[in-house]
N, C-alpha and C positions, 0 to 999 in steps of 0.2 A: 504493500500500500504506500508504504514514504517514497519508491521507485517512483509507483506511477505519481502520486504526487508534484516529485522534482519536475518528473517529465510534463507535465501538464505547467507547470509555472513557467516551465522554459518557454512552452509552447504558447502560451499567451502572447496577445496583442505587444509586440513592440516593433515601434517603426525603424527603429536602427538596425533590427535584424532582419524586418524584410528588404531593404535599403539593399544590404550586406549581398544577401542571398540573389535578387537580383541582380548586380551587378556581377555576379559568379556564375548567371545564367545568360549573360549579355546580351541581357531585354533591351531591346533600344530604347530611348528616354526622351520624351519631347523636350525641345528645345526650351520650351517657356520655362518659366520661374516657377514651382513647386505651390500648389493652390493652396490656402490655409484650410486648414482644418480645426473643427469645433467640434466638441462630444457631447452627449445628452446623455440624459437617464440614468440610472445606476444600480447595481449587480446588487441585491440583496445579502447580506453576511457578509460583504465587500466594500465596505467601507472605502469613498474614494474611486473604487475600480468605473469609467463608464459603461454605462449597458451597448453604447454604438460610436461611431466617428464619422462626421459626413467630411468631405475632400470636395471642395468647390471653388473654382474660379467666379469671381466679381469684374467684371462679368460675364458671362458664363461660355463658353469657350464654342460648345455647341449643343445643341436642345435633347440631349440623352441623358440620362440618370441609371448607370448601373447599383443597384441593389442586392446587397451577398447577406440575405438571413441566417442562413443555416451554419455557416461555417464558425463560429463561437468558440474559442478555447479555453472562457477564462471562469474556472473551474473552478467555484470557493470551497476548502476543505469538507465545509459540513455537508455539500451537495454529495463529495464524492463517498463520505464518510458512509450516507442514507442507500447509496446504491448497489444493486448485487453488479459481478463482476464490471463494475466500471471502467475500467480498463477498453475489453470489447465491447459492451456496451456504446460509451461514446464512441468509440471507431464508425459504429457503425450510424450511430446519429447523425455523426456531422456530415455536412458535405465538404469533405477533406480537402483544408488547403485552397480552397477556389476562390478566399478571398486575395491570392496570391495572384490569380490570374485577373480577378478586379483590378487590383493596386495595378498590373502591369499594364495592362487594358485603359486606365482611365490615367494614366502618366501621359502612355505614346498617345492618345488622342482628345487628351481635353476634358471627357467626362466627368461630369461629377459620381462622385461612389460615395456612398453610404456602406456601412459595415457593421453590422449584430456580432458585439463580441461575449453578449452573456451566451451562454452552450445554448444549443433546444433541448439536452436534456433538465432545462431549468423551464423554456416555456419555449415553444413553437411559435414564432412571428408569421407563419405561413397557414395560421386559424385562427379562428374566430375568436374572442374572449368569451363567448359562451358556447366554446366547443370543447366542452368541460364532463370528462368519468367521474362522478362526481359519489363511484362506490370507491375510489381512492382516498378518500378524505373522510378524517374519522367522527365529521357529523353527520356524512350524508349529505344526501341534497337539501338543499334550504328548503321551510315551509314555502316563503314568497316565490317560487322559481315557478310555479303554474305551471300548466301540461307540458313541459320541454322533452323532447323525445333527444337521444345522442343520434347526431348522424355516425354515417359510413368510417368517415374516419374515426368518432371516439369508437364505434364498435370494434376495430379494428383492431384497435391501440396506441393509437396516435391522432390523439386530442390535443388539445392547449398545450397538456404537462404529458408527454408520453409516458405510457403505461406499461407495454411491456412488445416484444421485439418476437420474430418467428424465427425458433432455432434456439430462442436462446430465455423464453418465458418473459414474468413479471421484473420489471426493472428494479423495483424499489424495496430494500427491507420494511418496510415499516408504511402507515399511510400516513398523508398528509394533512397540514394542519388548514383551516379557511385562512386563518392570517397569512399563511403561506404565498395560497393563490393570488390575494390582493395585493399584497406587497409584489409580486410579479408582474403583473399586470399593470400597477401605477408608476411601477418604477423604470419596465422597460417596455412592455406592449403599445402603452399610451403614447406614451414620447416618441417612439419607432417610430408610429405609422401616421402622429402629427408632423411630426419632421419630415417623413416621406410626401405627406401630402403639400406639404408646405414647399417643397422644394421642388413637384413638379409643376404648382402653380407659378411659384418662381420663372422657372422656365418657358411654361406656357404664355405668361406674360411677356417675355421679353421676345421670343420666337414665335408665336402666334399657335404653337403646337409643340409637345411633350414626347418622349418616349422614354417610359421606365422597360429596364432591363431586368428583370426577377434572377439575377442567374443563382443557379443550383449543379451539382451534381449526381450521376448516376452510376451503379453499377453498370460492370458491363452487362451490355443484352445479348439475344443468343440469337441464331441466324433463324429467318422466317421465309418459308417459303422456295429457297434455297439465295435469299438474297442476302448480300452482307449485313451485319448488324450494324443500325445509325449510333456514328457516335456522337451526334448532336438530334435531341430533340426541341421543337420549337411549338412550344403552346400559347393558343389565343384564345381556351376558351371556347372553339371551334365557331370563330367569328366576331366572338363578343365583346374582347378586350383587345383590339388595334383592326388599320385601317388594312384590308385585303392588298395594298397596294409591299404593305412593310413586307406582310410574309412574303409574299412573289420576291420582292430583293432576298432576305433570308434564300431562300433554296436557290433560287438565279445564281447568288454565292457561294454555296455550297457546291452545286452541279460544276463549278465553274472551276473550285479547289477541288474537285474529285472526292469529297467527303460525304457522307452517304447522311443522311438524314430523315428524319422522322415529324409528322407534322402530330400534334395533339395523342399519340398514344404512344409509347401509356400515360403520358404525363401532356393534361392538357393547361396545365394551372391551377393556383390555387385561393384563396383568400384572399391573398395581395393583389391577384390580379381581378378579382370581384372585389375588392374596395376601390382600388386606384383607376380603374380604367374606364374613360368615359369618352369614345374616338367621338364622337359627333360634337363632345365639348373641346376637340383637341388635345386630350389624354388619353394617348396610346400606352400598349403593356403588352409583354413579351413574357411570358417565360423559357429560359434555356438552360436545358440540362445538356453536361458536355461529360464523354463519358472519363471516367477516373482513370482508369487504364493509359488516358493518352497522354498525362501530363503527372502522373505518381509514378511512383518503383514498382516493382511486381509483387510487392506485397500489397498495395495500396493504401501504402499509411504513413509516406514521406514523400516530396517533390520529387520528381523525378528526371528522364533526362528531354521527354517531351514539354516539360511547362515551358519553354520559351518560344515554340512553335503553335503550339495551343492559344498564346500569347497575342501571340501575333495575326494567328488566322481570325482570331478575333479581334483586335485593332483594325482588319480589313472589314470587316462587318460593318462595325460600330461607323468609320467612316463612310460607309456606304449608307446606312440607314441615319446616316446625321442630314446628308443631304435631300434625302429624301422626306427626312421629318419637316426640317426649314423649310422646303418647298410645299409641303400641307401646309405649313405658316403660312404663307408670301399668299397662298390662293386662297385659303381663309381670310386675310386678312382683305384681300381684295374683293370679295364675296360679302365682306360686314359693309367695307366701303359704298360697293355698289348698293348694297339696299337699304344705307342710310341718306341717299340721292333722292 
């Protein structure tokens, strides 16, 4: 337990080590000046620690917002403390390391990035606050909660506060307390997804139109049909969270790099992308899952010798869907124009 311990403090948020690391990966570096960064929220029994970090130029460099929820390191002892094999457990939560391919991704091209450094083994930013197991906590469900049914994912096991993992059971010795959940929830859920929302308004305001990037991680997939397995998935929602015109660049670019990819299954989006995405208001939302294998070691639980090509193939993206977003701007904007004539 002190092992993993170390190793999880090591592994926490610090910017001089991913600095280090990319430069040993020779991510190319945009030229501009290093955008400031603010943090919000804060890590419960962490005192100090923040719950996220947004990275943003003033002003803003180009109308895309990459978003890294899942990938969280910073692990307060008593979390680890509550948890059965923690260890593989969070291995398997996180989506390993891919806020490394953010950091690179929104250096070479300008984006702003946001980044969730509390774990999801403490609360899932990619659900709902009332997508709560709430036979995990040892009052039960509240009297006031009226007929709430759990959906598909708390049934699963992967609610708000994940519950327990396939392969490997119930995550948690012991159940949780309600003070637990609200102190989660006020101190990182709320602030996340104010600050997310806040900052593709930001954007939309100065661009005339938004694009959030949800990105996430996947196992690899197995081959279907005898076609190769995509190592990029891109979910919309299947229409409902960005403009048909995005996805079309998406795969255009892909076919284009010879990387095989997948539109909306199995991962079509999630919560993030049903709060934030509003294309008719000019907030667009993407999620993309990129598989783990191409950018980790073969065990897939350190950086490997593809993150700076993964890197990159997505810096090609990101610029391509920057201009495309600006341009829904420019003809939105001339479209307000004209019908205030």
């Amino acid at each position: 337990m002190l092992r993993f311990c170390q190793r999880l403090a090591l592994q926490s948020f610090d910017m001089a080590a991913v600095a280090s690391q990319r430069e040993d990966m020779h991510f190319p570096l945009n030229t501009a000046p290093d955008s400031p960064i603010r943090t919000g929220g804060e890590i419960p029994e962490s005192p100090g620690q923040p719950a996220f970090s947004l990275r943003h130029s003033e002003p803003s460099q180009i109308p895309v917002l990459i978003a890294v929820p899942h990938a969280g390191r910073a692990y307060p002892g008593s979390l680890i403390e509550r948890m059965r094999h923690p260890a593989y457990a969070s291995l398997r939560l996180e989506d390993r390391y891919v806020d490394l391919l953010g950091e690179a991704v929104a250096r070479e091209t300008g984006a702003a990035l946001l980044v969730a450094h509390a774990p999801r083994a403490m609360i899932d930013l990619n659900r709902a606050a009332d997508d709560v197991d709430w036979e995990m906590f040892a009052g039960g469900r509240p009297a006031g909660l009226g007929s709430y049914t759990p959906g598909l994912r708390v049934r699963s096991g992967l609610g708000l506060i994940p519950r327990r993992l396939p392969g490997l059971g119930e995550l948690w010795k012991h159940r949780h307390g309600q003070a637990d959940l609200t102190a989660r929830i006020d101190q990182i859920h709320a602030p996340y997804h104010q600050c997310l929302a806040d900052s593709l308004a930001a954007l939309r305001e100065r661009w005339g139109a938004a694009l959030l990037i949800d990105l996430h991680s996947m196992p690899p997939l197995t081959l279907r049909d005898g076609a190769p397995p995509p190592e990029f998935v891109v979910g919309d929602r299947f229409g409902a969270a960005c403009h048909g015109a995005l996805v079309g660049h998406c795969f255009g670019y892909f076919a284009q790099e010879r990387r095989p990819a997948a539109h909306n299954r199995p991962y079509a989006g999630g919560y993030v992308l049903e709060r934030h995405a509003a294309p008719q208001a000019g907030l667009h939302a993407l999620q993309l899952e990129v598989d783990r294998s191409r950018y980790l070691d073969a065990r897939l639980a350190e950086p490997g010798p593809g993150l700076a090509e993964v890197a990159a193939l997505l810096s090609g993206l990101v610029r391509r869907l920057a201009r495309e977003v600006a341009e829904l701007g420019r003809t939105a904007r001339a479209d307000w124009a004209q019908a205030a004539e």
